[in-house]
One Martini backbone bead per residue (centre of mass of N, CA, C, O) as a GRO file, in nm:
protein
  235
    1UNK     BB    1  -0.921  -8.046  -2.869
    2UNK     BB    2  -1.219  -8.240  -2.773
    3UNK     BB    3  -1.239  -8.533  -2.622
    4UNK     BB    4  -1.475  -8.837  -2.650
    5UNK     BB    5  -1.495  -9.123  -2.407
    6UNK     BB    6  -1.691  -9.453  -2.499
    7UNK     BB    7  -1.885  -9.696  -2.472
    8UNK     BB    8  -2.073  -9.837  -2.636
    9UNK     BB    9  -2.463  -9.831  -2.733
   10UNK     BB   10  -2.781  -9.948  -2.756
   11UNK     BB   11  -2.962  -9.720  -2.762
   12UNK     BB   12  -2.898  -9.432  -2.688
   13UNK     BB   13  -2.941  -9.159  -2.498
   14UNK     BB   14  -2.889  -8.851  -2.497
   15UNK     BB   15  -2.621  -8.855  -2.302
   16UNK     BB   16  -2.441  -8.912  -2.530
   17UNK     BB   17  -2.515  -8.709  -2.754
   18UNK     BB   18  -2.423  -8.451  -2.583
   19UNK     BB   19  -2.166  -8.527  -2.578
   20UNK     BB   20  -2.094  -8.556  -2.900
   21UNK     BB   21  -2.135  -8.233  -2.942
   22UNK     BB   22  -1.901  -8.112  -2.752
   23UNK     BB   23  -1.745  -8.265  -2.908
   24UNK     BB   24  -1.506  -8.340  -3.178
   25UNK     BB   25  -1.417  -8.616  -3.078
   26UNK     BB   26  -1.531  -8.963  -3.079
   27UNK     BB   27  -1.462  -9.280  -2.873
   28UNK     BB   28  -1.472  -9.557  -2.903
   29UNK     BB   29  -1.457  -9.832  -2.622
   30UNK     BB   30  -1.329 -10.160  -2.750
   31UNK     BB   31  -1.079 -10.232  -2.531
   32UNK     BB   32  -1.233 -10.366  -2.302
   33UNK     BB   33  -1.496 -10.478  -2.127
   34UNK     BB   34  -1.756 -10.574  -2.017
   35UNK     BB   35  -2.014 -10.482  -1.846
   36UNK     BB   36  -2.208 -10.557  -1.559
   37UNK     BB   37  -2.497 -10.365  -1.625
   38UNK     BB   38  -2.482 -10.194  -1.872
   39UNK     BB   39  -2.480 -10.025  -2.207
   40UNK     BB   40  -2.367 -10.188  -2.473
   41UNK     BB   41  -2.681 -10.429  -2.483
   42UNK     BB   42  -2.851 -10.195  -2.372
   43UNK     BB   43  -3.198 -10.081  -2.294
   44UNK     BB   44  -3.452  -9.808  -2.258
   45UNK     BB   45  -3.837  -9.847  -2.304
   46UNK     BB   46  -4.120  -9.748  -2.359
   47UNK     BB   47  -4.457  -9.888  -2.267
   48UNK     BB   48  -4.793 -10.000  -2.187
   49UNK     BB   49  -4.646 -10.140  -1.891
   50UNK     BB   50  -4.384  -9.991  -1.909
   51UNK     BB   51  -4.057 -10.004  -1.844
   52UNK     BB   52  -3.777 -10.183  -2.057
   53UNK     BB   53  -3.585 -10.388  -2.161
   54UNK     BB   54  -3.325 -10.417  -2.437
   55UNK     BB   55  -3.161 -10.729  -2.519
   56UNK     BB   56  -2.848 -10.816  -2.668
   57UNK     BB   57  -2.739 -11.105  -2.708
   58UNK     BB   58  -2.442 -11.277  -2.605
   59UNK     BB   59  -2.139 -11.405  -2.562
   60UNK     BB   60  -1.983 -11.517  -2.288
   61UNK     BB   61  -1.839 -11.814  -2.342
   62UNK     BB   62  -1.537 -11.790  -2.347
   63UNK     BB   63  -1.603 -11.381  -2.297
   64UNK     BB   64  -1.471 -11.281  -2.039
   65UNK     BB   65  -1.201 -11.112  -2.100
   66UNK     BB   66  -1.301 -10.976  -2.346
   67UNK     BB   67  -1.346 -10.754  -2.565
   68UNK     BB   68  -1.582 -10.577  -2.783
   69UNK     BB   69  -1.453 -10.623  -3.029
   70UNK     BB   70  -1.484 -10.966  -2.942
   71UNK     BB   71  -1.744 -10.988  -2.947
   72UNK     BB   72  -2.094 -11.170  -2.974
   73UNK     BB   73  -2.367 -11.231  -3.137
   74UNK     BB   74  -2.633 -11.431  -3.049
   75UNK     BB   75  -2.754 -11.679  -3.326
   76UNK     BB   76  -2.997 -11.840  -3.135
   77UNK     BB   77  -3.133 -11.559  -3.114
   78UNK     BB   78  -3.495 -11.398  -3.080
   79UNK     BB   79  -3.454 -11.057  -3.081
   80UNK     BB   80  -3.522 -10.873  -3.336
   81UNK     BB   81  -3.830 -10.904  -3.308
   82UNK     BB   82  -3.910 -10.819  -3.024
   83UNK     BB   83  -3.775 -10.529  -3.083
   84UNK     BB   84  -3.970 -10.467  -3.291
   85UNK     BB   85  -4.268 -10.502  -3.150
   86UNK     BB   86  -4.178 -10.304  -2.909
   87UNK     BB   87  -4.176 -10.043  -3.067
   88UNK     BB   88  -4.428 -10.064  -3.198
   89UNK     BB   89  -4.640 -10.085  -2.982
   90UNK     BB   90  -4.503  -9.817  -2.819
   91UNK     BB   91  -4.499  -9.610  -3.105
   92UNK     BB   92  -4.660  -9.595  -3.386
   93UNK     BB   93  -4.830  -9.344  -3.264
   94UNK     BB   94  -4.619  -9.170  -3.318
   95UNK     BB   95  -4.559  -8.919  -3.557
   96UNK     BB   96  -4.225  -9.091  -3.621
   97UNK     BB   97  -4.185  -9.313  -3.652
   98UNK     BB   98  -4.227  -9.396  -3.989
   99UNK     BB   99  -3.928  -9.198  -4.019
  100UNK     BB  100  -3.757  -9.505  -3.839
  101UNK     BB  101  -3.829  -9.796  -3.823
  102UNK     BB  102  -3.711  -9.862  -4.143
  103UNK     BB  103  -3.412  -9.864  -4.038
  104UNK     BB  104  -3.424 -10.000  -3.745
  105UNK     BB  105  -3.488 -10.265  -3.941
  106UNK     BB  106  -3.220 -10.281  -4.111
  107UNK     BB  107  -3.008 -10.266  -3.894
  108UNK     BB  108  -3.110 -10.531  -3.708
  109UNK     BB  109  -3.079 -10.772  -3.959
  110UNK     BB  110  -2.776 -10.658  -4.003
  111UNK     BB  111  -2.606 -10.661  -3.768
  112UNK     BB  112  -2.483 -10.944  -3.701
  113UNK     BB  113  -2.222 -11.092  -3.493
  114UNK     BB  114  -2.047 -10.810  -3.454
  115UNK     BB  115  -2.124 -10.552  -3.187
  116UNK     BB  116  -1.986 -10.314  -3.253
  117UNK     BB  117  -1.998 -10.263  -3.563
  118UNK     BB  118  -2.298 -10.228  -3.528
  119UNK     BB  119  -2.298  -9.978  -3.325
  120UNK     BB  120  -2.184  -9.794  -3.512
  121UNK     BB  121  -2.406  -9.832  -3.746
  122UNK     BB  122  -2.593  -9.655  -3.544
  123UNK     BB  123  -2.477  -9.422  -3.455
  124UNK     BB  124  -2.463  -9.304  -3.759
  125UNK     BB  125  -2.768  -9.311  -3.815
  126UNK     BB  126  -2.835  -9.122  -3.535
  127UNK     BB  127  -2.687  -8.861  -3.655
  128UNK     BB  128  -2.832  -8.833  -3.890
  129UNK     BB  129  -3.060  -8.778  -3.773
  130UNK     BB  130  -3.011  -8.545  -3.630
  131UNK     BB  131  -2.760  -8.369  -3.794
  132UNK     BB  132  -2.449  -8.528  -3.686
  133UNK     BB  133  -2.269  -8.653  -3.924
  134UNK     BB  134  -1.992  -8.482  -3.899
  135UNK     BB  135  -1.950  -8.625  -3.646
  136UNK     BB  136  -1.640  -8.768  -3.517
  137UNK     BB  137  -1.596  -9.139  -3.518
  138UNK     BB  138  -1.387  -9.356  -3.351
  139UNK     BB  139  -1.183  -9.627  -3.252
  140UNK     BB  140  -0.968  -9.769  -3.026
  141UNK     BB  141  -0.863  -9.986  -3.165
  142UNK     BB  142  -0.705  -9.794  -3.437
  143UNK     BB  143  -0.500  -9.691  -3.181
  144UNK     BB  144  -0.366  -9.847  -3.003
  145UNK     BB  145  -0.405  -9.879  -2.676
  146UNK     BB  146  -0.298  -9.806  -2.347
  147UNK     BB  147  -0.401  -9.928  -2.070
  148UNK     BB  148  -0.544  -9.829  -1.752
  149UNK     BB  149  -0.776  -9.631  -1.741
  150UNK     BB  150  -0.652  -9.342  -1.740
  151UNK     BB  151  -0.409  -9.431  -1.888
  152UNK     BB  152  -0.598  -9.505  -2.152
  153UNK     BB  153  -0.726  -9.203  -2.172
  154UNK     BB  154  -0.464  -9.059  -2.236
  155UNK     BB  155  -0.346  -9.222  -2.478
  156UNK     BB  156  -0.607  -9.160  -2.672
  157UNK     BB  157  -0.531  -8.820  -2.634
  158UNK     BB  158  -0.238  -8.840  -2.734
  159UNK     BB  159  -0.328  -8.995  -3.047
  160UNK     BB  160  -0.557  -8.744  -3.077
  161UNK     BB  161  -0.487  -8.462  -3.002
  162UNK     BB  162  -0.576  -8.360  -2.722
  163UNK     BB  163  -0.631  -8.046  -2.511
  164UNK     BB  164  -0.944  -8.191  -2.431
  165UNK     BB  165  -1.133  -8.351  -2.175
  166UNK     BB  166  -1.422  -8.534  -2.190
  167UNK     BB  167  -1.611  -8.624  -1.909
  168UNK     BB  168  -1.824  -8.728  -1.709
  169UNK     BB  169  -1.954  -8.714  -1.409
  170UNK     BB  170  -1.822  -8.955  -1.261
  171UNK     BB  171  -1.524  -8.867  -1.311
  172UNK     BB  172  -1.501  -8.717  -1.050
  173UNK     BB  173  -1.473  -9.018  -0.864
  174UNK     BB  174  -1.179  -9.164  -1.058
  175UNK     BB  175  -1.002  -8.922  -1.194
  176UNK     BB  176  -0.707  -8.839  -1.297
  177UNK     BB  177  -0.551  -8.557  -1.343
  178UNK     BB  178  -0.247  -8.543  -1.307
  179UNK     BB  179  -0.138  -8.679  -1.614
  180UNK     BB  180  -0.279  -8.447  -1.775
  181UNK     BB  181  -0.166  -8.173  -1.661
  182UNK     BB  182   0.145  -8.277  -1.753
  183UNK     BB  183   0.018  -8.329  -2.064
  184UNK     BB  184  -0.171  -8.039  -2.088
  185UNK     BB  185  -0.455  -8.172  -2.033
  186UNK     BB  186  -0.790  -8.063  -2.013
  187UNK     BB  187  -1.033  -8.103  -1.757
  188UNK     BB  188  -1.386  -8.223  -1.811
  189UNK     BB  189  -1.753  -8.184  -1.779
  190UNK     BB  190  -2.039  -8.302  -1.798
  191UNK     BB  191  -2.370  -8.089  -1.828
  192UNK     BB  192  -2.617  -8.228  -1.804
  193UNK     BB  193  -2.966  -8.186  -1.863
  194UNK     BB  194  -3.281  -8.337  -1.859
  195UNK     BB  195  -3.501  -8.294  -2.163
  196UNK     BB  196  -3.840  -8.221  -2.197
  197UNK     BB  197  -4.081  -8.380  -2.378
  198UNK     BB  198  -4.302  -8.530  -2.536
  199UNK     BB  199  -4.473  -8.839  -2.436
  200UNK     BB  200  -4.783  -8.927  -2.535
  201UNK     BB  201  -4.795  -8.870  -2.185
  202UNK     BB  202  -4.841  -8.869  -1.856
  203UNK     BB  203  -4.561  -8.763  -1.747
  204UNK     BB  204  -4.196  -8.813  -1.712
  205UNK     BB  205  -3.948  -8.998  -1.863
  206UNK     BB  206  -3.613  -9.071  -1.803
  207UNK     BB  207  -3.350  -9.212  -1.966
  208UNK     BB  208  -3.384  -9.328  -2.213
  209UNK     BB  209  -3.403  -9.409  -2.555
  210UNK     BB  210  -3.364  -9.217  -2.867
  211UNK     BB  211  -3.640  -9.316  -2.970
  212UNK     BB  212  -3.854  -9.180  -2.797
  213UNK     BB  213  -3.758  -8.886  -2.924
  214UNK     BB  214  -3.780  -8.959  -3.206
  215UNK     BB  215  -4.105  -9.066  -3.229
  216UNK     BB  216  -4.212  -8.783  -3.096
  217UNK     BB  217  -4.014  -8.523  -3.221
  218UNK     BB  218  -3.781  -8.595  -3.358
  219UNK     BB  219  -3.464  -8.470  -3.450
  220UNK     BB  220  -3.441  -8.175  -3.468
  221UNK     BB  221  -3.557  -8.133  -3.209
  222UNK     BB  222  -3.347  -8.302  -3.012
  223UNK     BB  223  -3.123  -8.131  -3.105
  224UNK     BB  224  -3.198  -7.871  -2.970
  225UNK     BB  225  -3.242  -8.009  -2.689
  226UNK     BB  226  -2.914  -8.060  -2.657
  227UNK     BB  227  -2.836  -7.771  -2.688
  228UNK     BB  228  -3.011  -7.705  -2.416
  229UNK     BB  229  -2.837  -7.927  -2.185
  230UNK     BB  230  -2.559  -7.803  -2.185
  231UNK     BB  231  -2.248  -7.827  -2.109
  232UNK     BB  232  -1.919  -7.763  -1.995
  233UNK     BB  233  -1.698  -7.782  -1.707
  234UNK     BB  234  -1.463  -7.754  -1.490
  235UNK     BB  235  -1.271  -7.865  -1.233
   0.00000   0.00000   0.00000
């Protein structure tokens, strides 16, 4: 069984869904710290003024140690509407928004204060709308994982019975391969090659957040172009 941990993620972009394409469990790590500038409370979105970040605020103070499972979403800003009018001036006239739009604004409305359990039900949401429902998610807080780095990715491979690790393609410059080995999971590597598609304008931006491309050209669609973005490497 090939296991797939990344940390959770706010509208994330196609490589994160083609990870979970190819792997059978995907580990939302909700045990870690938030990275600075990382991935897990923004994303980037085309404007009519050029590329934008969509960020929920998160509440830091006395919640630099915790973990993103103990995060949680700052209730005195007004973040909610921001993000649903630039999606919409943004989106509005391309083919698929109307068939997405009110779903993820009732995401957004309900998203509650705490961020991962939100970012779960996002994730739930926009695999459904791939066709890739069927595909396992858990927390790694479920699982009490233990350890660092390497050692808590190991930990949680031995916890799910994982037979093969994918790893992001960083991962071939930190990633201990050797406690793998030993205990004999296989380390891959994930090879996404990101596919161009319809972005109802000039010349293609890559790397946006999945609506961009879910608004484009739909979810089936989508499918089919992450199926078709690589598979994964051996170490």
């Amino acid at each position: 069984m090939m296991v797939a941990i990344h940390q959770p993620a706010y509208l994330p972009w196609l490589g994160y869904f083609h990870k979970i394409l190819q792997a059978d469990l995907f580990v939302l790590l909700d045990t870690v710290q938030m990275e600075k500038n990382g991935f897990v409370n923004r994303n980037r979105v085309w404007t009519p003024q050029g590329v934008q970040w969509l960020t929920v605020p998160v509440l830091m103070k006395g919640h630099t140690h915790s973990s993103l499972q103990e995060m949680r979403i700052n209730p005195a800003a007004s973040w909610k509407s921001k993000h649903l009018r630039t999606l919409a001036l943004s989106y509005v006239k391309r083919p698929h928004y109307p068939r997405y739009a009110g779903d993820i604004e009732r995401l957004l409305v309900a998203s509650g204060e705490d961020l991962t359990p939100f970012l779960a039900r996002m994730l739930a949401y926009f695999l459904e709308a791939l066709g890739l429902k069927e595909k396992r998610v858990v927390r790694a807080s479920t699982l009490a994982p233990e350890g660092k780095a390497t050692t808590l990715l190991l930990d949680i491979c031995q916890k799910t019975g994982a037979t093969s690790y994918l790893s992001g393609v960083a991962g071939r410059d930190y990633l201990e391969r050797k406690p793998f080995e030993e205990a004999g999971i296989e380390v891959v590597f994930q090879d996404f090659r990101h596919p161009r598609y319809d972005q109802g304008r000039p010349g293609f931006e890559p790397n946006l957040a999945l609506v961009d491309a879910l608004f484009n050209i739909g979810g089936e669609a989508v499918r089919e172009l992450l199926k078709g973005a690589g598979g994964v490497e051996g170490a």
